[in-house]
Residue frames as qw, qx, qy, qz and C-alpha x, y, z in Angstrom:
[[0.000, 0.889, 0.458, 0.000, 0.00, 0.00, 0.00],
 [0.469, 0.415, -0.066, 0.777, 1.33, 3.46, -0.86],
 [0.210, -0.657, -0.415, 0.593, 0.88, 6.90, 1.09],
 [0.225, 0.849, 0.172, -0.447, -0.75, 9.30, -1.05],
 [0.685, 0.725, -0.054, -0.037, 0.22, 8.33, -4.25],
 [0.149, -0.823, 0.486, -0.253, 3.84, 8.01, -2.98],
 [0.577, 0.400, -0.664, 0.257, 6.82, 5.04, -2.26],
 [0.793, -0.525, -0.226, 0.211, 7.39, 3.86, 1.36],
 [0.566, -0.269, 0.007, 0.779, 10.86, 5.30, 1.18],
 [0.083, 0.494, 0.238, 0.832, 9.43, 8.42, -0.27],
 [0.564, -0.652, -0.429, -0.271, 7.45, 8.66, 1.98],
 [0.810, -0.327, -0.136, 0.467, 10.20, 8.04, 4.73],
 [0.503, 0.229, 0.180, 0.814, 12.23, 10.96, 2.89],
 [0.058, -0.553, -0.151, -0.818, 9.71, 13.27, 2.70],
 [0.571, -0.677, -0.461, -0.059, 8.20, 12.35, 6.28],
 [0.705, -0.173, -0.137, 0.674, 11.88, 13.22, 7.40],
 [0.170, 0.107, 0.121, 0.972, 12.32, 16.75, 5.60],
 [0.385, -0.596, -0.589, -0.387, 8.53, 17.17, 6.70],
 [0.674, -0.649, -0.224, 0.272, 9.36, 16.72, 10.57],
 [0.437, -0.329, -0.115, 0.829, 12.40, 18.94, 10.34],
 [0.088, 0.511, 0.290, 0.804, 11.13, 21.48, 8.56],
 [0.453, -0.765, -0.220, -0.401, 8.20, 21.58, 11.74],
 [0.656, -0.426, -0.225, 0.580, 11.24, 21.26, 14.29],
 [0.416, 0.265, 0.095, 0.865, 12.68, 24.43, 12.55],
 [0.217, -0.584, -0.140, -0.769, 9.70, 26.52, 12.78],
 [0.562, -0.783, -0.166, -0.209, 8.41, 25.36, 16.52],
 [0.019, 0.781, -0.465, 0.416, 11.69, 25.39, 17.49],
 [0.699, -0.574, 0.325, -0.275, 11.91, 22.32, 18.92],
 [0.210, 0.567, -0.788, -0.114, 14.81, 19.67, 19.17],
 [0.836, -0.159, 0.217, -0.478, 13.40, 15.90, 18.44],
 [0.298, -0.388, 0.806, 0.334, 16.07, 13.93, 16.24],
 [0.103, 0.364, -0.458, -0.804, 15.95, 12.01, 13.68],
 [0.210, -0.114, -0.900, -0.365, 13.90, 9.62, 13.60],
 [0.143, 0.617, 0.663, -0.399, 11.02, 11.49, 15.71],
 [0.062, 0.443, -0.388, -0.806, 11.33, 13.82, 12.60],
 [0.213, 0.018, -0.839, -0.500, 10.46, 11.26, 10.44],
 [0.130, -0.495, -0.853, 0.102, 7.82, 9.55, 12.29],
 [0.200, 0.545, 0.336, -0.741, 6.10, 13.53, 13.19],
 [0.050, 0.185, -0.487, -0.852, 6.59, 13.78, 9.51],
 [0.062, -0.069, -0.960, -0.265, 4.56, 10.43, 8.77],
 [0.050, -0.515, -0.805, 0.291, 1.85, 10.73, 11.18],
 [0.155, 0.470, 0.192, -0.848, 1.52, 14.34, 10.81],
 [0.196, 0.180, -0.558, -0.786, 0.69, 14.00, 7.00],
 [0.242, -0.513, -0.738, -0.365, -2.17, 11.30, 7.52],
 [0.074, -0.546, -0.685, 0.477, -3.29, 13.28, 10.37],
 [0.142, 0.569, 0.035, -0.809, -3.80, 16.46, 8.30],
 [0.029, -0.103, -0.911, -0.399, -4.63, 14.27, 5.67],
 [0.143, -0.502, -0.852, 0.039, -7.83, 13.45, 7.72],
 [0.019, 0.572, 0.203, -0.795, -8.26, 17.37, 9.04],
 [0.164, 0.355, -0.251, -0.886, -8.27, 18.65, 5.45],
 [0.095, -0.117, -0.936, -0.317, -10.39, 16.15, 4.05],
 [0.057, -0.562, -0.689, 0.454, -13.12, 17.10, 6.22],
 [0.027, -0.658, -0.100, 0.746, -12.85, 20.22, 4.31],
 [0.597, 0.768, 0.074, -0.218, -12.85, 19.18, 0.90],
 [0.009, 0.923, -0.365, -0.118, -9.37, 19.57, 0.94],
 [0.908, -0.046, 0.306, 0.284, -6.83, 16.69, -0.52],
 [0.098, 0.804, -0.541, -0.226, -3.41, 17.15, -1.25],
 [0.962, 0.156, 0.189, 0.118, -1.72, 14.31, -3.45],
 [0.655, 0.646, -0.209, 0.332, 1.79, 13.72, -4.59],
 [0.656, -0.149, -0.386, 0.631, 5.35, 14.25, -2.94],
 [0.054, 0.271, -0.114, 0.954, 4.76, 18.10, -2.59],
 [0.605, -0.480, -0.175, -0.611, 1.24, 17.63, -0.74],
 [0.827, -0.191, -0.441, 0.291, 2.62, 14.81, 1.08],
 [0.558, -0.019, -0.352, 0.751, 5.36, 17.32, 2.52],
 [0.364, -0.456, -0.041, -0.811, 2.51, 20.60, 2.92],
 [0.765, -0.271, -0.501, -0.299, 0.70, 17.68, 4.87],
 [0.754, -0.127, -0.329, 0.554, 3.55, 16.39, 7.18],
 [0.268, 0.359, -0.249, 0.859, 4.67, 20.00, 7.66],
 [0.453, -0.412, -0.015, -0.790, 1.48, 21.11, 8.79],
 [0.885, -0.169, -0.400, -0.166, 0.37, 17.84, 10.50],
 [0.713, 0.034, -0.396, 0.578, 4.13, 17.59, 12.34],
 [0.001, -0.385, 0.173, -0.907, 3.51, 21.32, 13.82],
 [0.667, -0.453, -0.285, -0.518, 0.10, 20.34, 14.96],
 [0.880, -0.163, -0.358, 0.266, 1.87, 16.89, 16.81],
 [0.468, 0.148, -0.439, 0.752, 4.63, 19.29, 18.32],
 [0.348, -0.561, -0.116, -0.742, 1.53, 21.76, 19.33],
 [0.822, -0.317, -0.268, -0.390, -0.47, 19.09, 20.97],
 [0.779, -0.251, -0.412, 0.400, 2.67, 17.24, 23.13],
 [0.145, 0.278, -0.395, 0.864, 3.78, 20.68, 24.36],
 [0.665, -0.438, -0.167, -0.582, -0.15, 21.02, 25.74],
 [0.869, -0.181, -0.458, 0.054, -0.04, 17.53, 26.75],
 [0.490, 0.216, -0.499, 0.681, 3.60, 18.29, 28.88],
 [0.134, 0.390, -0.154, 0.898, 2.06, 21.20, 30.37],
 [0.648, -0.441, 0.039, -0.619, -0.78, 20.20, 31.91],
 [0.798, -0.145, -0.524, 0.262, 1.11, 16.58, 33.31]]
């Protein structure tokens, strides 16, 4: 099975340059392979957000809008999470 039209190791690639891109901007320091994996998850989770809207991004460049946006959300949501533990 693919991910959004997309390779496993694409996928993997772009989940990667996905997740650092959303380390860069919240500023936070996860390595590499939570990079990848914020990338992964983040993209089907905003997958599923934007869909609700109508909204579907396909290919390796939606894939990485997805992840970017999706991986920010994930870094949002565990700082929350921290803060209220």
């Amino acid at each position: 099975m693919e991910n959004a039209g997309i390779g496993w190791i694409a996928a993997i690639v772009i989940g990667g340059i996905a997740g650092w891109l959303a380390e860069l901007l919240m500023k936070s320091n996860m390595g590499v392979l939570m990079n990848v994996l914020l990338g992964i998850v983040g993209a089907i989770v905003a997958n599923f957000v934007l869909s609700l809207f109508g909204v579907a991004l396909g290919g390796w460049l939606g894939y990485l809008i997805a992840g970017f946006i999706g991986a920010c959300i994930l870094i949002a949501v565990a700082r929350m999470v921290r803060r209220t533990a």
